[in-house]
BAFI-977217 format. One record per residue (C-alpha): residue in one letter; residue number from 0; x, y negated, z. Coordinates in Angstrom, 2 decimals. Last residue first. Example, Ala and Ser with C-alpha at 12.3 -4.5 7.8 and 13.67 -1.06 7.14 Angstrom:
// BAFI-977217
s 1 13.67 1.06 7.14
a 0 12.30 4.50 7.80
//
This chain:
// BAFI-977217
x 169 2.55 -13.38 12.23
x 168 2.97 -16.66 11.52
x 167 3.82 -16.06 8.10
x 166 6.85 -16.15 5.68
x 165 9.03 -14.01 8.12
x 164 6.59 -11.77 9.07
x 163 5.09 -10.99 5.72
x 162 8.55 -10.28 4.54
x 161 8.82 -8.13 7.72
x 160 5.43 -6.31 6.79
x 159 6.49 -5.36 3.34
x 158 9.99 -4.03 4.25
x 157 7.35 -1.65 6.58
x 156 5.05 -1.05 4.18
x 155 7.97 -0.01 1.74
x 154 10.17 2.15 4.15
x 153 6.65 4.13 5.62
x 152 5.82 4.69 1.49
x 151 9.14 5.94 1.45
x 150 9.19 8.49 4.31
x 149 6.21 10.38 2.63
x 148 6.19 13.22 4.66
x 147 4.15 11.85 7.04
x 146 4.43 13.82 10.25
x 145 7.65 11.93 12.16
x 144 6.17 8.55 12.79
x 143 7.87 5.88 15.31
x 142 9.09 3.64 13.18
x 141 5.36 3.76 10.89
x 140 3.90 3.00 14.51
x 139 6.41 -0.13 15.26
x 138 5.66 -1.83 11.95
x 137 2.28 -1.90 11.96
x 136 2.31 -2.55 15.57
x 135 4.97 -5.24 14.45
x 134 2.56 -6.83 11.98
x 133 -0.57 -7.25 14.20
x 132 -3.12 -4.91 13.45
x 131 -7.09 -5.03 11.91
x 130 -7.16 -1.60 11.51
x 129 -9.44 0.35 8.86
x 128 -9.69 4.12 8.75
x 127 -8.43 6.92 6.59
x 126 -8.56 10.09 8.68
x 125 -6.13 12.07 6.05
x 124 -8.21 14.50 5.10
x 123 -10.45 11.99 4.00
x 122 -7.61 10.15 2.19
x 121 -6.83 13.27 0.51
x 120 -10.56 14.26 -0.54
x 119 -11.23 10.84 -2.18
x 118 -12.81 8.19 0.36
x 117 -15.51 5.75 -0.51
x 116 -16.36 3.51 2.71
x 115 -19.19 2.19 3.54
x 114 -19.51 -1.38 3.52
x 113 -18.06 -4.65 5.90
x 112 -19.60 -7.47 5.85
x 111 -17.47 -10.50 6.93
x 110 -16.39 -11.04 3.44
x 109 -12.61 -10.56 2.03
x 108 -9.62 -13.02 1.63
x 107 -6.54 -12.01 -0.58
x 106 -2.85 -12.01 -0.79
x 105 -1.76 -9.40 -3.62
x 104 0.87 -6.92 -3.53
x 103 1.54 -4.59 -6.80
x 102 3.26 -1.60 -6.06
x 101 5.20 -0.06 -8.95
x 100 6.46 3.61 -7.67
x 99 9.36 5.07 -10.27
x 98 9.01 9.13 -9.79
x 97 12.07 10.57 -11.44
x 96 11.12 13.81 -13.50
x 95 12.72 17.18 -13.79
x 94 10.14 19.45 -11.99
x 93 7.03 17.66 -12.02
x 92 5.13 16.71 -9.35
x 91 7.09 15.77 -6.23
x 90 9.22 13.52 -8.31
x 89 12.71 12.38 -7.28
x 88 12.74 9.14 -6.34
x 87 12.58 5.36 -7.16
x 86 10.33 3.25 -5.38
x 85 9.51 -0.66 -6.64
x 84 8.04 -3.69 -4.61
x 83 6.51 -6.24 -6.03
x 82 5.41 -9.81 -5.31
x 81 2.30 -11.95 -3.37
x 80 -0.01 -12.71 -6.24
x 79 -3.12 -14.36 -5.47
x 78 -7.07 -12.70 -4.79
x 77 -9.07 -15.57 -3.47
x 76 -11.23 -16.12 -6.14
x 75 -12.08 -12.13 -6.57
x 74 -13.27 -12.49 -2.79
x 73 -12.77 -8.73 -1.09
x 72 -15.63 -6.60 0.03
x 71 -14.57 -4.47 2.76
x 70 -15.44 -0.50 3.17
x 69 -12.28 -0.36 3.80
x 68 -10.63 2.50 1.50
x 67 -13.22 2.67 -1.45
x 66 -14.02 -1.44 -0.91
x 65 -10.34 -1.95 -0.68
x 64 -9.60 0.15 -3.60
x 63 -12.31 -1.57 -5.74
x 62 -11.10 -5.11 -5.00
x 61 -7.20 -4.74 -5.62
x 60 -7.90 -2.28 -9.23
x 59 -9.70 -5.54 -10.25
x 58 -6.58 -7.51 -9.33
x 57 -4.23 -4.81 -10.85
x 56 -6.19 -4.76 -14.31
x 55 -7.66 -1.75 -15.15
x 54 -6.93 0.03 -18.90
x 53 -6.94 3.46 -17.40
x 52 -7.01 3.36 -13.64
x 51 -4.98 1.20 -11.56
x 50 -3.29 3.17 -8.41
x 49 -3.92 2.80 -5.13
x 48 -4.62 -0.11 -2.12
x 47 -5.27 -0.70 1.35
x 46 -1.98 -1.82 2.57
x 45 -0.03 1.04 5.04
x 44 -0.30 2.44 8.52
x 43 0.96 5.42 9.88
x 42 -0.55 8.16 12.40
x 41 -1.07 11.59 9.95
x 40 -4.28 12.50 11.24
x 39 -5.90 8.88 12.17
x 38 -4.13 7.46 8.80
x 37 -4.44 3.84 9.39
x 36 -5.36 1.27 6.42
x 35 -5.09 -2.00 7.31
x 34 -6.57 -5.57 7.66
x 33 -3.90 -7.72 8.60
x 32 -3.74 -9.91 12.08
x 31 -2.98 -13.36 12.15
x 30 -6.45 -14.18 12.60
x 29 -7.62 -12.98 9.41
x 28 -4.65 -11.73 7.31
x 27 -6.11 -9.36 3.98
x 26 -2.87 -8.44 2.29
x 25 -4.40 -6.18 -0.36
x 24 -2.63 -3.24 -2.85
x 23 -2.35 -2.50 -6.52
x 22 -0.43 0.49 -7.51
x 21 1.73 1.05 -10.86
x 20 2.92 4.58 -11.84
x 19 5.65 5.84 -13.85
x 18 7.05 8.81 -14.93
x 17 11.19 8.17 -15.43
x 16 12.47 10.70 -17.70
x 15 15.98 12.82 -16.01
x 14 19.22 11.67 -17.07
x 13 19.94 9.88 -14.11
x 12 19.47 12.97 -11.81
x 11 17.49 12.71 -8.53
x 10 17.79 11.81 -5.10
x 9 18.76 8.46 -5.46
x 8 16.45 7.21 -2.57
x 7 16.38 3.86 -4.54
x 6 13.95 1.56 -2.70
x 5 13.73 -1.70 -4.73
x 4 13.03 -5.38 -3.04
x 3 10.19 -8.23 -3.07
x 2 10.26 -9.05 -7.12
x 1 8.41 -11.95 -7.71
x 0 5.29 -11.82 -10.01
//
């Protein structure tokens, strides 16, 4: 899988142990427009997707997450590798650990129907709901947030979308 870029934030020590975790996430385009996950309480958008469980492959991790997050049912023959992006920062969990972020991006079709969703506690908190969203709203909204305090995940989606822009006609 190509590499798309690296966010460095470089706000740790070197010498500290890297704790790893990779993500799998969708780029569903219908219409020129790509199925999203919007935070209603927190106002961004990102890629359906999360983190592969024990022993899951990333393309299986691709088709559960958007059914939990979406409630849509992607096409396992459809599912193609896009690239990777990778986040480096200091970790949030433990004390004197790097955080290296291993997102997975796969182009996909899903179904018409469109499920229930299956939200943990944090993305119901959150006010996870799916947008179908042109790439600069995307883009624009993320710009434009100041709750999330996860300023990298809004850098990623939004180097994400302008690849996306500039290899589709979006």
């Amino acid at each position: 899988m190509r590499k798309l870029f690296t966010i460095d934030l470089k706000d740790y020590d070197e010498s500290h142990p890297r704790s790893k975790r990779t993500s799998a996430r969708a780029i569903i385009i219908k219409n020129k427009l790509l199925a999203m996950v919007y935070s209603e309480k927190y106002k961004y958008y990102e890629f359906p997707g999360g983190g592969l469980e024990e022993g899951e492959e990333p393309e299986s991790a691709v088709v559960r997450e958007v059914r939990e997050e979406t409630g849509l049912v992607v096409i396992p023959d459809s599912i193609k590798e896009y690239g990777f992006a990778e986040t480096l920062r200091k970790s949030e969990i433990f004390a004197d650990a790097v955080f290296w972020h291993e997102n997975l991006y796969y182009l996909c079709d899903a179904t018409d129907d469109l499920g229930s969703q299956s939200l943990d506690d944090y993305e119901l908190e959150s006010g996870f709901i799916l947008r179908y969203v042109t790439a600069d709203e995307a883009i624009r909204v993320n710009a434009e947030n100041t709750i999330s305090d996860n300023r990298c995940m809004l850098m990623r989606e939004s180097r994400v979308l302008e690849i996306l822009k500039g290899e589709f006609d979006l």
